[in-house]
FIVEX-912173 format. One line per field, with one value per residue (C-alpha): residue number from 1; x, y, z; chain. Coordinates in Angstrom, 1 decimal. Example, Ala and Ser with C-alpha at 12.3 -4.5 7.8 and 13.67 -1.06 7.14 Angstrom:
seq <- [1, 2]
c1 <- [12.3, 13.7]
c2 <- [-4.5, -1.1]
c3 <- [7.8, 7.1]
mol <- [A, A]
END
This chain:
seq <- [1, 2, 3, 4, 5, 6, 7, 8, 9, 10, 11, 12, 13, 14, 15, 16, 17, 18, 19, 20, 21, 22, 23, 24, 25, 26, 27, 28, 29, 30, 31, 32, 33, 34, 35, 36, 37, 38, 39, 40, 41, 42, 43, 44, 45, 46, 47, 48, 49, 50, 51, 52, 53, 54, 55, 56, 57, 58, 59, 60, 61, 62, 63, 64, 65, 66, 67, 68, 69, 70, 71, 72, 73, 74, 75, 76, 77, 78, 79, 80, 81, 82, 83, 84, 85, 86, 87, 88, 89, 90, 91, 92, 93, 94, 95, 96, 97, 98, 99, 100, 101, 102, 103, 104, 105, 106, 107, 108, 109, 110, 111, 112, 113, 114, 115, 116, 117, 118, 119, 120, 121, 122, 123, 124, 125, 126, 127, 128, 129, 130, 131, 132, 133, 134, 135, 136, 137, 138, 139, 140, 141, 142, 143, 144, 145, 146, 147, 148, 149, 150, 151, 152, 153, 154, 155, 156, 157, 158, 159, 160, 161, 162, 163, 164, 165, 166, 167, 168, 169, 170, 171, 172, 173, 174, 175, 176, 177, 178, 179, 180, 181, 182, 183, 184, 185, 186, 187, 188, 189, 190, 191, 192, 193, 194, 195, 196, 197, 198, 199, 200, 201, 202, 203, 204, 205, 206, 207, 208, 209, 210, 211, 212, 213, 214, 215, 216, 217, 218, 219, 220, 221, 222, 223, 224, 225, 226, 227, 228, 229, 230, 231, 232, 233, 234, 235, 236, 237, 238, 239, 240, 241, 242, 243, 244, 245, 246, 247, 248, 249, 250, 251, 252, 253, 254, 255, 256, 257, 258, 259, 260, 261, 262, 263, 264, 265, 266, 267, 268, 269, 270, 271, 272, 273, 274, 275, 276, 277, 278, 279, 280, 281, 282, 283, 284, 285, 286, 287, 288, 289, 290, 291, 292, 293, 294, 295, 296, 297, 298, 299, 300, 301, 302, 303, 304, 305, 306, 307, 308, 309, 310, 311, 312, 313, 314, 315, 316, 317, 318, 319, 320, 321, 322, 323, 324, 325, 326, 327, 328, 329, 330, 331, 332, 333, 334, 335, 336, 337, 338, 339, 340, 341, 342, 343, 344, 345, 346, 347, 348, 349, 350, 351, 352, 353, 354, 355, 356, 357, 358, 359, 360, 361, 362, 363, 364, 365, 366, 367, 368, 369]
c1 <- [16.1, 16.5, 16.7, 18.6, 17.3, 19.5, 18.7, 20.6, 22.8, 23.4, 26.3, 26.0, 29.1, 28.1, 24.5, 26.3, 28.1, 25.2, 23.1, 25.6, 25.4, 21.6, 20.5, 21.3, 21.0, 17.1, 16.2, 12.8, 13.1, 9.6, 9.4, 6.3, 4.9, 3.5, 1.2, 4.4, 6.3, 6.3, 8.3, 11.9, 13.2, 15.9, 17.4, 18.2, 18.8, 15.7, 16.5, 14.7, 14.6, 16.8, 16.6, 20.1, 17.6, 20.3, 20.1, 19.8, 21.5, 24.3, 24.3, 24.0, 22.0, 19.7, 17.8, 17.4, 14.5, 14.6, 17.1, 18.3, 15.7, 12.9, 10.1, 8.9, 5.8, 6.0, 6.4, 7.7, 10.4, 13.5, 16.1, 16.2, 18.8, 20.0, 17.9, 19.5, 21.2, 18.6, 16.2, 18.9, 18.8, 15.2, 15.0, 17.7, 15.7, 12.5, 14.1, 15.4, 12.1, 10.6, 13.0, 12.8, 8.7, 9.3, 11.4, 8.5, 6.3, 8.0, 8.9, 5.4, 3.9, 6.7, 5.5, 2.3, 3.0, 5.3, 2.6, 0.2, 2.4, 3.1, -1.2, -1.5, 1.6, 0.0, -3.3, -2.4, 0.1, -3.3, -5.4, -2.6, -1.8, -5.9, -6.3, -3.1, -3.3, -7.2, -5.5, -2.7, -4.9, -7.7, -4.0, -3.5, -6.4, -6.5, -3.5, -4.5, -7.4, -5.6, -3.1, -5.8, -6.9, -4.3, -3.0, -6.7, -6.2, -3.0, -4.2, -6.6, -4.3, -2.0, -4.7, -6.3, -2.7, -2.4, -5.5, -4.6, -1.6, -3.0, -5.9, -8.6, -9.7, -10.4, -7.6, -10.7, -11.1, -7.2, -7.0, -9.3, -7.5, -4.2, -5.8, -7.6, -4.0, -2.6, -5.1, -4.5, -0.8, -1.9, -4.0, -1.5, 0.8, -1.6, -2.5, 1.4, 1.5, -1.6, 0.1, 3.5, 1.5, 0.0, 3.2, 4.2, 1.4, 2.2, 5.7, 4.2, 3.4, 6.8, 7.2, 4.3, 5.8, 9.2, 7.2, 5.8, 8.9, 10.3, 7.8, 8.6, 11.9, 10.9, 8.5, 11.2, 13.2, 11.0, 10.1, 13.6, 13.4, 10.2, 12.2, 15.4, 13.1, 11.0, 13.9, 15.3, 12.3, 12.0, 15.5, 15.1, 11.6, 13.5, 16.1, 13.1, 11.1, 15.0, 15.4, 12.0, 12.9, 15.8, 14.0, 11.5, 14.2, 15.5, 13.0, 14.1, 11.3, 10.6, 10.1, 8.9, 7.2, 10.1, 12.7, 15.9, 18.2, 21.4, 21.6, 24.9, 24.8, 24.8, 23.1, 25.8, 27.7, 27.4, 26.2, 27.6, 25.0, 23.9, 25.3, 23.2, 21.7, 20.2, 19.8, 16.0, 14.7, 11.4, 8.4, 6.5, 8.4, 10.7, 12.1, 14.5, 17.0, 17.5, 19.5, 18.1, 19.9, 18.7, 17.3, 14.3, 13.9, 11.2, 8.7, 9.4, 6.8, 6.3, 3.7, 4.0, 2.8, 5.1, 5.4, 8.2, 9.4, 11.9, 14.1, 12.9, 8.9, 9.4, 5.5, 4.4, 3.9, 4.3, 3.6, 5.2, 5.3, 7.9, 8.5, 11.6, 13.9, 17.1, 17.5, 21.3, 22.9, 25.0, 27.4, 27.5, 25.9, 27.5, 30.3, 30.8, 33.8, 35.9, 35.2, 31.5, 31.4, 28.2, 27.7, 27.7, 24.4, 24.2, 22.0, 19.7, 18.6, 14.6, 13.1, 10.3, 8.4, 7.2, 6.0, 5.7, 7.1, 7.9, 10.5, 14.1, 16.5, 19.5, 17.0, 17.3, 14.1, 13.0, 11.4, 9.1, 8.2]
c2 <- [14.9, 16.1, 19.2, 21.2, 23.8, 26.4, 30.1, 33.0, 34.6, 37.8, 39.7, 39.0, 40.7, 43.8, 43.3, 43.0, 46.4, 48.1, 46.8, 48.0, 51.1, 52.1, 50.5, 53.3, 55.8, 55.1, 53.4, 55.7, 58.0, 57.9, 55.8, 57.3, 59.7, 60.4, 57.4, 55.5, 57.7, 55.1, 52.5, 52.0, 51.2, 48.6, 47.8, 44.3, 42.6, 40.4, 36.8, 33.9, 29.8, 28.4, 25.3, 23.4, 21.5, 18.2, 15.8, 12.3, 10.3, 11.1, 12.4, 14.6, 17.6, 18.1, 20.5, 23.7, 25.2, 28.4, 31.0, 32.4, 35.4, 33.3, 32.6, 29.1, 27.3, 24.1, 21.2, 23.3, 21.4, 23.1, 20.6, 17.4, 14.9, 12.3, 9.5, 7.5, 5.0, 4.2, 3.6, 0.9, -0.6, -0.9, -2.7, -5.5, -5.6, -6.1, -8.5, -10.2, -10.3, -11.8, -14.8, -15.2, -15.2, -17.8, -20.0, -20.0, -20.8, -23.6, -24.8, -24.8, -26.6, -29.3, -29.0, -30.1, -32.4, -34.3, -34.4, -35.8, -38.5, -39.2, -39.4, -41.7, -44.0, -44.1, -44.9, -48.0, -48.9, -48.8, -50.8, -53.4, -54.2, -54.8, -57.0, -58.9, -59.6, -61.0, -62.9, -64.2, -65.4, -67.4, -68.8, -70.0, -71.5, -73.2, -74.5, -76.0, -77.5, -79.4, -80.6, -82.1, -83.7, -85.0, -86.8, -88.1, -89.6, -90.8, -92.8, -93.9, -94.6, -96.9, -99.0, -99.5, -100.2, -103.2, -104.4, -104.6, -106.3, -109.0, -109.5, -108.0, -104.8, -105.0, -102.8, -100.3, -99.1, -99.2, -96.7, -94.7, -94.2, -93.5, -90.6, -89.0, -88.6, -87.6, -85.6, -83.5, -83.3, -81.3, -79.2, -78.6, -77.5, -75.2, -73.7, -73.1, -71.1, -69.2, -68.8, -67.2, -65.2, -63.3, -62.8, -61.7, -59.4, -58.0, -57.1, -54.5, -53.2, -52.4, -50.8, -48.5, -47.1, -46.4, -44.6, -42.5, -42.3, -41.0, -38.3, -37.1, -36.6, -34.5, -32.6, -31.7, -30.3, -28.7, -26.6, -25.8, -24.4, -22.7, -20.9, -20.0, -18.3, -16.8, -15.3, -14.4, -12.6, -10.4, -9.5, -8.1, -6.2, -4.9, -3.4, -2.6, -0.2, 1.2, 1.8, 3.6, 5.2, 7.0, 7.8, 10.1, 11.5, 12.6, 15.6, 18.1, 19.9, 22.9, 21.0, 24.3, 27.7, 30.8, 32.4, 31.0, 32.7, 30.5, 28.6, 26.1, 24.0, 24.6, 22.9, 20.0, 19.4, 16.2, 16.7, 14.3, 12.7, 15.0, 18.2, 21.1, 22.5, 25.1, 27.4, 28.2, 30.9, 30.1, 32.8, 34.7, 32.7, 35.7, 37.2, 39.9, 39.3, 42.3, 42.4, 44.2, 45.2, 44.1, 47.0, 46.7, 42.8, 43.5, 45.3, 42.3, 39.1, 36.4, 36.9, 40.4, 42.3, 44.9, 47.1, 46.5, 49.9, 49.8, 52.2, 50.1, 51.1, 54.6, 55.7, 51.9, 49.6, 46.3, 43.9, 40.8, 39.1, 38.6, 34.7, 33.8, 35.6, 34.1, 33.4, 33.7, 37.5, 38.0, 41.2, 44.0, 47.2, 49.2, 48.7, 50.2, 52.2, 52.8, 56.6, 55.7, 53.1, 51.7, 48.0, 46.4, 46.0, 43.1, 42.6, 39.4, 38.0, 38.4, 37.1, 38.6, 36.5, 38.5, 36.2, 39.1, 37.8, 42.0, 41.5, 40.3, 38.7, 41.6, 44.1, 46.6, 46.4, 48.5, 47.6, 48.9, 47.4]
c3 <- [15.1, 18.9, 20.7, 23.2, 25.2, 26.7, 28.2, 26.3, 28.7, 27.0, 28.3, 31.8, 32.6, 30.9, 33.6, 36.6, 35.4, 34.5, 37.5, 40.1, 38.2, 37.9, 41.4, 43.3, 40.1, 39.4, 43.0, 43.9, 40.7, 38.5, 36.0, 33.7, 36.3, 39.4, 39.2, 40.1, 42.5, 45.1, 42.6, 42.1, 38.9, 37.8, 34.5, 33.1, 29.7, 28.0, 27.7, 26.3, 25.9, 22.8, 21.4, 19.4, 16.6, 16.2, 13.9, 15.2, 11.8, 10.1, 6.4, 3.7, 3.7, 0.5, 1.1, 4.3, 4.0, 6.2, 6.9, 9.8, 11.2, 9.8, 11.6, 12.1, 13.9, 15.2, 13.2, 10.0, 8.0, 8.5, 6.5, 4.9, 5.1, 2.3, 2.4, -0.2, 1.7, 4.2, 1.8, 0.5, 3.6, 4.0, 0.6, 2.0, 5.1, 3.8, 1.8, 4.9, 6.6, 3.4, 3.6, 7.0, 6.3, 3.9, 5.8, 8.9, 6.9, 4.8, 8.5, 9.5, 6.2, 7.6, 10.7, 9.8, 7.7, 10.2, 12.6, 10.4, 9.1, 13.0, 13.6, 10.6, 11.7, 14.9, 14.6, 11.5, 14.7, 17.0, 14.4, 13.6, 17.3, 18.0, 14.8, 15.0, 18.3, 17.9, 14.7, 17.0, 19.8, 17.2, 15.1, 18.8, 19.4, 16.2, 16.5, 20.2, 18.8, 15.9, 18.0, 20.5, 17.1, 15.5, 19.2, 18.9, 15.6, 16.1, 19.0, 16.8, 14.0, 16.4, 18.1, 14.2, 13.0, 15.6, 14.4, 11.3, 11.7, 13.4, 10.9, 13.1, 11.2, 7.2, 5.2, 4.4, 8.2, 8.2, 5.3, 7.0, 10.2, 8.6, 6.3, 9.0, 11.0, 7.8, 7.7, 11.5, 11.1, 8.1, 10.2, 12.5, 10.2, 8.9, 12.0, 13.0, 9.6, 10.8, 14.2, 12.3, 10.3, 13.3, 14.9, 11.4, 11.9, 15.6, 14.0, 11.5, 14.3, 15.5, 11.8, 12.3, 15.2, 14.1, 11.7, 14.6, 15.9, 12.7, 12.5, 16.2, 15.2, 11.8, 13.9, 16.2, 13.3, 11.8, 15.0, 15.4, 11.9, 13.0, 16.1, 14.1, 11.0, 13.8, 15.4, 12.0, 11.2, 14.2, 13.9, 10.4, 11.8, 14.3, 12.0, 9.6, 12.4, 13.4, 9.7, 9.0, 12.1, 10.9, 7.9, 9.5, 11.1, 7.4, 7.8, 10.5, 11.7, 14.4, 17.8, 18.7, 17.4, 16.9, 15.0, 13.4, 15.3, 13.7, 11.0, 11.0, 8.3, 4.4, 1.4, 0.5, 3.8, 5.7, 8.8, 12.3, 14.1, 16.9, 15.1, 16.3, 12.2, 14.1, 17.0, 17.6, 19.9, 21.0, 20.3, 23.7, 25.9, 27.4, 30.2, 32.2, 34.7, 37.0, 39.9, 42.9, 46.0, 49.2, 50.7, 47.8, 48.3, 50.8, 48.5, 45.9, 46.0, 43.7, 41.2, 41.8, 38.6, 37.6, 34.8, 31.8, 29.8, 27.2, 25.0, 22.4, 22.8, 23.7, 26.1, 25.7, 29.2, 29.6, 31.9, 33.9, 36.8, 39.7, 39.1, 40.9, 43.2, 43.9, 47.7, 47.6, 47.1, 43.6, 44.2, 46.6, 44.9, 47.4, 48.9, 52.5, 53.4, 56.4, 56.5, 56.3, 59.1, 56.8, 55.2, 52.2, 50.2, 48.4, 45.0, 44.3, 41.3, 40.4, 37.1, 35.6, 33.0, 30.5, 27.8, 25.4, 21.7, 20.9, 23.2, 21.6, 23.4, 24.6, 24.6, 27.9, 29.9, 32.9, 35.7, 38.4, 41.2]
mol <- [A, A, A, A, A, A, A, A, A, A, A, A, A, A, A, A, A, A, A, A, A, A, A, A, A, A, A, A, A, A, A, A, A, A, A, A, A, A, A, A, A, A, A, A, A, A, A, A, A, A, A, A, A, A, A, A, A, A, A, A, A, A, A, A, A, A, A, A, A, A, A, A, A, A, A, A, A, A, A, A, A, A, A, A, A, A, A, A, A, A, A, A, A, A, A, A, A, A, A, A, A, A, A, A, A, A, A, A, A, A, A, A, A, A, A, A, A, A, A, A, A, A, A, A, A, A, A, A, A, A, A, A, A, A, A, A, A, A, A, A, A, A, A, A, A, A, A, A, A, A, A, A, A, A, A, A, A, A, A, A, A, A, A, A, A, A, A, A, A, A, A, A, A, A, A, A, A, A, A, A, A, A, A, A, A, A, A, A, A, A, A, A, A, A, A, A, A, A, A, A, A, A, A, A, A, A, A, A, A, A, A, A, A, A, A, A, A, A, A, A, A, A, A, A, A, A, A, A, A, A, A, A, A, A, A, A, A, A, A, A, A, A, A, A, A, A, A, A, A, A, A, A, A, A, A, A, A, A, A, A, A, A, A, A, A, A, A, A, A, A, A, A, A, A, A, A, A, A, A, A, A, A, A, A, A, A, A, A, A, A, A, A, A, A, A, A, A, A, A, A, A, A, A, A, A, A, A, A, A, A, A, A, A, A, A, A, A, A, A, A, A, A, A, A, A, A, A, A, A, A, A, A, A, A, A, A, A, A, A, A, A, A, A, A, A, A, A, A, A, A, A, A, A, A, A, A, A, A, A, A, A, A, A, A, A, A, A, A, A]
END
């Protein structure tokens, strides 16, 4: 619901008439006895603040629950519109922001779970390259050393062959050299398997970190799954809060305190958003228009206190005060004439704030100043 406030004008024509009238007709008669026979009196018409109550949404009204002339305070529910089909459309939005809830969290349990696979690749990746490598370098050195031994005992084996051939050595010490070189080509060959073996080793390695690599990869997904549910879900908050919104504005309420002064809509009709369901006048805030001719303007202040009489409070006074008073004349009250030789007087506009909820807007008002 919004509002519209607007000041009654009430017959302004018929004012300008009637002020160019009485000006001249009541300026310096008594108005309530010789306690004010040093005031002039001037008529003018009451007029107040409305307000257009609007309706911000579209819809069916269920339910109006004033009537024109009513009184109303601020706040009051006035009408109630339809509900039905917002409250549809807050079910399929909360359901949207459910999902989308459910999606950012299934994206962060992936998330996580990327991220620890990528730790735990990592770290076997840290351990393998330490122990492989240490494995690689003893293989290495293992396999130096039996090298160094078996060209010893092939050395060996030679000079003890040649001995043997030419009868020197017995065929026991000949035996002997020949199994011991035997013997370190064997080791050799066992310490190039050791040596392959830790290079085997330093290549798992490589595995653990495509593994890491791997998990980058799903952690990045799963973040962009994380961004889009994220921006899914604030999209179907958003349309949630705009939604909940509109359904407060189902209940049109008094923005202010007054009286129903028009009431446009019926029980049944589908009202247009922004379509005015009622016109409210608002209570004590009043005032009257009067036009005064020039010649009077100088016994006129602001916040002047006057005195307010009306036909419609026959011996009762009223007060108000001088709050405005127009700096640019309206109409000539009197019009000069040739046969005259005299001027023009031209009338200005002065407000007087009366605040006074007794008084109705139209009413006729008279005032002293």
């Amino acid at each position: 619901m919004f509002v519209q406030k607007r000041q009654i004008s009430w017959l302004r024509a018929a004012v300008l008439g009637l002020a160019a009238v009485l000006v001249f007709s009541l300026a310096g008669c008594v108005a309530g006895g010789p306690a004010q026979a040093d005031k002039q009196t001037y008529s003018g018409l009451v007029n107040a603040t409305e307000v257009d109550v609007n309706t911000k949404i579209p819809g069916r009204v269920i339910k109006l629950a004033v009537k024109e002339g009513g009184t109303v305070k601020n706040g009051q529910l006035l009408a109630e519109i339809d509900p039905a089909d917002l409250l549809n459309q807050k079910k399929a939005a909360q359901a949207q922001l459910d999902a989308a809830a459910a999606a950012m969290q299934k994206a962060g349990a992936g998330l996580q779970a990327a991220a620890a696979g990528g730790e735990k690749a990592q770290a076997a990746a840290d351990v393998t390259r330490g122990t492989a490598g240490a494995t690689l370098a003893k293989a290495q050195a293992g396999l130096a050393k039996a090298q160094d031994d078996a060209a010893l005992a092939k050395k060996v084996y030679q000079r003890i062959d040649t001995l043997h051939r030419q009868g020197a050595v017995p065929e026991q010490q000949y035996d002997e050299a020949k199994n011991k070189l035997d013997a370190a080509n064997a080791a050799v060959q066992a310490a190039e398997d050791d040596v392959a073996a830790a290079r085997a080793g330093l290549g798992q390695v490589d595995v653990y970190q495509a593994g890491v690599a791997e998990a980058s990869a799903a952690k990045a997904a799963s973040q962009a799954d994380i961004n889009a549910a994220r921006a899914a879900y604030n999209q179907a908050q958003a349309q949630l809060q705009e939604i909940e919104a509109n359904l407060a504005q189902t209940k049109v309420v008094a923005p202010v305190s007054g009286v129903i002064t028009s009431r446009n809509v019926e029980a049944g009709e589908v009202a247009a958003a922004g379509a005015s369901l009622f016109t409210l006048t608002e209570n004590g805030h009043n005032w009257v228009d009067v036009k005064v001719p020039e010649t009077a303007l100088g016994k006129i202040k602001l916040h002047q206190k006057v005195t307010v009489t009306g036909d419609a409070f026959p011996g009762r006074r009223f007060t108000g005060e001088v709050t405005a008073i127009n700096k640019k004349g309206d109409f000539a009250t009197y019009r000069a004439t040739n046969d005259r030789g005299d001027k023009d007087i031209i009338a200005f506009d002065v407000r007087v704030e009366l605040d006074d909820p007794a008084w109705w807007p139209g009413m006729t008002a008279e005032v002293a100043f």
